[in-house]
BALOBA-1460 file (C-alpha; in Angstrom, 3 decimals):
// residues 154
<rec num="1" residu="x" x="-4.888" y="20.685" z="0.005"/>
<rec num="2" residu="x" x="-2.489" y="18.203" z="-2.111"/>
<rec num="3" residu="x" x="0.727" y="18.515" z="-0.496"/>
<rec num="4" residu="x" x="2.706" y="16.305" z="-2.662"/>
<rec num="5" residu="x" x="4.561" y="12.967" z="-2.493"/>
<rec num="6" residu="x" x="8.050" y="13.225" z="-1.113"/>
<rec num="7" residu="x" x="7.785" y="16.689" z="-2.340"/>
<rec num="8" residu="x" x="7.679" y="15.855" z="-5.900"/>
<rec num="9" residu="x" x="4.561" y="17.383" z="-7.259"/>
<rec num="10" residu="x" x="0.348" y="16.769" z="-6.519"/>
<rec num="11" residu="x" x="-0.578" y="13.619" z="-4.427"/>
<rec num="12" residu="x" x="-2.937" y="10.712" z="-6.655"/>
<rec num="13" residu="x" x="-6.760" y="11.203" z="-5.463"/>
<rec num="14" residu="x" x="-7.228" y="8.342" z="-3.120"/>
<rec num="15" residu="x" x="-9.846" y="7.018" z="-5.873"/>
<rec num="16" residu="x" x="-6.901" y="6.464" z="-8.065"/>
<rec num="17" residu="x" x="-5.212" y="4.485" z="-5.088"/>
<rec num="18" residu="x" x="-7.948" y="2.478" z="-4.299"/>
<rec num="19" residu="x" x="-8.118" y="1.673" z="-8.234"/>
<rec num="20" residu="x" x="-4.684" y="0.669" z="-7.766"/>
<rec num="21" residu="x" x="-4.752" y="-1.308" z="-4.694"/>
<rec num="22" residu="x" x="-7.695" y="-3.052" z="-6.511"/>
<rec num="23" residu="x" x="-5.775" y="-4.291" z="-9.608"/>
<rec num="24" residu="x" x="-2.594" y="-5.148" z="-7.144"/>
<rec num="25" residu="x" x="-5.241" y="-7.256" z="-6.126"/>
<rec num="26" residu="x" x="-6.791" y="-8.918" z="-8.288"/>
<rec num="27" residu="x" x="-3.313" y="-9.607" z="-10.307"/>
<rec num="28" residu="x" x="-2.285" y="-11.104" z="-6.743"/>
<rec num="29" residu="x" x="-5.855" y="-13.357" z="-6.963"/>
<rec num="30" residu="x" x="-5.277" y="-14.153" z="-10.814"/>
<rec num="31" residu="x" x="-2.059" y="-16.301" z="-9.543"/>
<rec num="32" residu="x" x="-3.564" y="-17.518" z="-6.522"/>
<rec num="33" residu="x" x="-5.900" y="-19.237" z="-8.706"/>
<rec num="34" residu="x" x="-3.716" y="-20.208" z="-11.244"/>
<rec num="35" residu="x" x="-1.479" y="-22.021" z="-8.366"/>
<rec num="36" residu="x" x="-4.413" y="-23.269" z="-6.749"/>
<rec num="37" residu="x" x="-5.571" y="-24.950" z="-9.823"/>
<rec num="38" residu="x" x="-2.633" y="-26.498" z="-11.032"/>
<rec num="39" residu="x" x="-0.909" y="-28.016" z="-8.061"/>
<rec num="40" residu="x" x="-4.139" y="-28.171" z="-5.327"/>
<rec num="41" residu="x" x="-6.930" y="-28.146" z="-5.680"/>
<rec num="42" residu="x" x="-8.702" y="-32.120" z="-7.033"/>
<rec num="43" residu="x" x="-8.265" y="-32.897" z="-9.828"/>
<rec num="44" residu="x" x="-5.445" y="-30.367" z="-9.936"/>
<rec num="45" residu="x" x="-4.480" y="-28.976" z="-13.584"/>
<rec num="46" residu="x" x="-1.141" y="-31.145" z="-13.155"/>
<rec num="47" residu="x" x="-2.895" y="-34.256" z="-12.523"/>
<rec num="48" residu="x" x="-5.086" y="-33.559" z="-15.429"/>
<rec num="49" residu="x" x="-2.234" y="-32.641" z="-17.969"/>
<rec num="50" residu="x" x="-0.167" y="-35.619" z="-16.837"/>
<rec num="51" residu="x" x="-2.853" y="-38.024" z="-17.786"/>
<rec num="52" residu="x" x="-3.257" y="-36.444" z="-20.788"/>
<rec num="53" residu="x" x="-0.232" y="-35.803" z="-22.345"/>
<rec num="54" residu="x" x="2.321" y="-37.809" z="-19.638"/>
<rec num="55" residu="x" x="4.862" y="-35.823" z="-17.356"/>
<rec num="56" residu="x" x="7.088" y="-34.312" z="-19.935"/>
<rec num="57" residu="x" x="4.262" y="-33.216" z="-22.291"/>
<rec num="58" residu="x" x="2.468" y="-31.838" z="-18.908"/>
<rec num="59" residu="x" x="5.516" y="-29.640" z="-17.363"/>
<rec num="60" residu="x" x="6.110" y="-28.398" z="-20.837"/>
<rec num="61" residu="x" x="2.500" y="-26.754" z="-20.891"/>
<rec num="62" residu="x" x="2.464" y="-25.592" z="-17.351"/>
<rec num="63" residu="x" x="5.971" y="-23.973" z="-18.449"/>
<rec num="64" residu="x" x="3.609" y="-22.646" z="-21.248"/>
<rec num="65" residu="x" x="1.090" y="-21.816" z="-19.460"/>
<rec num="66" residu="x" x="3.045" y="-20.058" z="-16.628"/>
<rec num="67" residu="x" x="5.327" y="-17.777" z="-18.944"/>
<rec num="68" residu="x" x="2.032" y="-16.640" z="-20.804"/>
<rec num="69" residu="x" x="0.236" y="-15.338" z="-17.454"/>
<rec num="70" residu="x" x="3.518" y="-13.922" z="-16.517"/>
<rec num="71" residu="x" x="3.285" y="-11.933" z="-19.656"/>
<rec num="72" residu="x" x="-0.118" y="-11.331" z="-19.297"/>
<rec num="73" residu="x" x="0.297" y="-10.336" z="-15.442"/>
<rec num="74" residu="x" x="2.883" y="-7.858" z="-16.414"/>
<rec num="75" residu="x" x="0.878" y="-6.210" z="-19.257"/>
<rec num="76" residu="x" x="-1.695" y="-5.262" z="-16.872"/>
<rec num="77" residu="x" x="-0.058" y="-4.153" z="-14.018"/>
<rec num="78" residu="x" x="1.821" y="-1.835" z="-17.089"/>
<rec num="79" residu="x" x="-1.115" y="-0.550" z="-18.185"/>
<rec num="80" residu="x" x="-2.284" y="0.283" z="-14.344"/>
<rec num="81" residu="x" x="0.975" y="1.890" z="-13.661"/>
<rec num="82" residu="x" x="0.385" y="4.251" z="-16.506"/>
<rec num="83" residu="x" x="-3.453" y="4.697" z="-15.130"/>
<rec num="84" residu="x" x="-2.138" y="5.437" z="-11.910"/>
<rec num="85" residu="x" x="0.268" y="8.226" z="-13.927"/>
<rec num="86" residu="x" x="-2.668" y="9.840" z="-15.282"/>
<rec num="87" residu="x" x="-2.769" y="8.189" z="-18.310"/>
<rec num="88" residu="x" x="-6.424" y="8.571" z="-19.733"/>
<rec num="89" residu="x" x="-5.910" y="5.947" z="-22.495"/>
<rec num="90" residu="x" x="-4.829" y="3.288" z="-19.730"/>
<rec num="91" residu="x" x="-7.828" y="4.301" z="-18.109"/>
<rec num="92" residu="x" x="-9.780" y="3.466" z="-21.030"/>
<rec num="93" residu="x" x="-7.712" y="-0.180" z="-21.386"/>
<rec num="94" residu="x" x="-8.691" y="-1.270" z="-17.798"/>
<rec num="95" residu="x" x="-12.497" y="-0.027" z="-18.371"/>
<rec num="96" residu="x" x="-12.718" y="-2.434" z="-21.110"/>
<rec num="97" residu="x" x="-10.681" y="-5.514" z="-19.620"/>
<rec num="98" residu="x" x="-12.989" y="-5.004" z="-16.634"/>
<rec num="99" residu="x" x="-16.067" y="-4.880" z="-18.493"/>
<rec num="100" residu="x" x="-14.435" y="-8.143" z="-20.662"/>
<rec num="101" residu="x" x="-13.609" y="-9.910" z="-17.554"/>
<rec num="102" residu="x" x="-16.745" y="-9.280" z="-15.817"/>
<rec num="103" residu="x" x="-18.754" y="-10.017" z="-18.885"/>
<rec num="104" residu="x" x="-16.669" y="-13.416" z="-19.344"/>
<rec num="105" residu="x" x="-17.230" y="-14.850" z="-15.860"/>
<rec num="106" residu="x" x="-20.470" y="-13.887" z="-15.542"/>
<rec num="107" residu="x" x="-21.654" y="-15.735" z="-18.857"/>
<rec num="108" residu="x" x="-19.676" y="-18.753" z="-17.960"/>
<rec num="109" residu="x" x="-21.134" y="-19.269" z="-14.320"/>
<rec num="110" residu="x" x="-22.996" y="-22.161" z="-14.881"/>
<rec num="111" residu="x" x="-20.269" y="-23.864" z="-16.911"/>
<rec num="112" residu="x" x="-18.322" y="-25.377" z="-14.140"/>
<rec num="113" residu="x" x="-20.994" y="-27.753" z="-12.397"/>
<rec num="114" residu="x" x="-19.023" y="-29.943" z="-10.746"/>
<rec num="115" residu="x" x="-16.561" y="-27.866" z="-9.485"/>
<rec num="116" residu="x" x="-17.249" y="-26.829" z="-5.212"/>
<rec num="117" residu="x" x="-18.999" y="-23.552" z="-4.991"/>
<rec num="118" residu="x" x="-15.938" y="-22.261" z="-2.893"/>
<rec num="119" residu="x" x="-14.123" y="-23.352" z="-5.876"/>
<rec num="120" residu="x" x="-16.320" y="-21.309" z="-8.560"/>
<rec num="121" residu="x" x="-16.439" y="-18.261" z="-6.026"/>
<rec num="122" residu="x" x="-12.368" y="-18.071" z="-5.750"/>
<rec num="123" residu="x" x="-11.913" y="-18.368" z="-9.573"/>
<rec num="124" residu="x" x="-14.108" y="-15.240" z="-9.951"/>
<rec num="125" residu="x" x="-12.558" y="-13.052" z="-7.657"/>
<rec num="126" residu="x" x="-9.605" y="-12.164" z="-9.654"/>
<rec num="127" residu="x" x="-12.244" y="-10.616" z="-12.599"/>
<rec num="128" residu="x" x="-14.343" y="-9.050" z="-10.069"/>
<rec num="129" residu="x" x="-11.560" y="-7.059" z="-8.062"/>
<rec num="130" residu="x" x="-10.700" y="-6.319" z="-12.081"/>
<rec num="131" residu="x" x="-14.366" y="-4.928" z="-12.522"/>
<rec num="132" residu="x" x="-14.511" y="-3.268" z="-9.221"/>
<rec num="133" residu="x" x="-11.180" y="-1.280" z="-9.579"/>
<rec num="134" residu="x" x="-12.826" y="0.389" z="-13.049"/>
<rec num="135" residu="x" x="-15.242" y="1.867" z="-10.539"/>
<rec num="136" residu="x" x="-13.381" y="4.353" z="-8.418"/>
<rec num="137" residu="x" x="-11.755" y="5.548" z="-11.857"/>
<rec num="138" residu="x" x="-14.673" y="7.386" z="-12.408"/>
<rec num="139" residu="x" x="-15.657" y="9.170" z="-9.461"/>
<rec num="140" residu="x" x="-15.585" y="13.246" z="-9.391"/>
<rec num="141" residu="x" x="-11.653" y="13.024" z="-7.555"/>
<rec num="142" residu="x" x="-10.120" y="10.954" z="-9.897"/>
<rec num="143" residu="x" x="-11.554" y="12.151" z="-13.104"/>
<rec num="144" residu="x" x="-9.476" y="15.269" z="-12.640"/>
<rec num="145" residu="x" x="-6.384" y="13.276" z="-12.603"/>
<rec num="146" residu="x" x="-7.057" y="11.992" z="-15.808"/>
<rec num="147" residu="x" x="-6.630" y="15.404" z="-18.249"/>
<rec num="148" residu="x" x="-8.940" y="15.408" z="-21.215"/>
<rec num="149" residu="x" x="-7.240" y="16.436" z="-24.502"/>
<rec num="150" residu="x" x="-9.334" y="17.984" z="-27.471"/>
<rec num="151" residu="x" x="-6.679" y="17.410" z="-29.891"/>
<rec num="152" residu="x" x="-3.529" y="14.819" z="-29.140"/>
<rec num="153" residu="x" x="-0.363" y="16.711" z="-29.726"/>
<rec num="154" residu="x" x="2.614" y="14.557" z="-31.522"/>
């Protein structure tokens, strides 16, 4: 029996939860790596850009760099609120950036050569949490908390 939330309607199947835990997750992972790659781990991003295009040019493109995965972060944990509301369109959104991000990293696997395994294996964990949290979307449970509409209503 769904009891409710803090008594304010029908609690989120646990599929949906685990879903959202998921993309918590891998949004978490995304800036792990992005940290990780410009300030620690050799050569670091910082190192690389500094060489490059000297200290001024280089913290001008991390700033860069930085706002757009802020912006980028924040448009996908919008879109996985709204999934987690019951949106089925969001739903859709996160099916496809999964499938995207899982398609992306597996087809550039055997690009980064030099880089440590442990390396490699960290930079794809924030696309396969991304993948993985598309599955439980789809399981009997949760597909109920995603209404189907014949006809959209304006």
């Amino acid at each position: 029996m769904n009891t409710g939330d803090s008594g304010t309607g029908p609690r989120r199947p646990r599929q949906v939860e685990a879903a959202w835990a998921l993309t918590l997750a891998a949004v978490a992972a995304e800036a792990l790596v992005w940290v990780l790659g410009v300030f620690v781990v050799a050569p670091t991003g910082l190192e690389e850009l500094t060489e490059h295009s000297g200290r001024s040019g280089a913290m001008t493109q991390l700033a860069l760099s930085a706002g757009m995965l802020v912006v980028f972060l924040g448009g996908w944990l919008a879109v996985a609120a709204r999934m987690r509301a019951g949106r089925g369109w969001a739903r859709a959104v996160l099916t496809v950036a999964g499938a995207l991000f899982l398609a992306f990293r597996v087809g550039g696997l055997g690009m980064d050569g030099i880089d440590p395994a442990w390396w490699t294996a960290l930079t794809a964990l924030p696309e396969l949490l991304a993948a993985a949290a598309v599955v439980p979307l789809y399981l009997p449970e949760a597909r109920s908390h995603f209404p189907s509409r014949a006809r959209r209503t304006v």
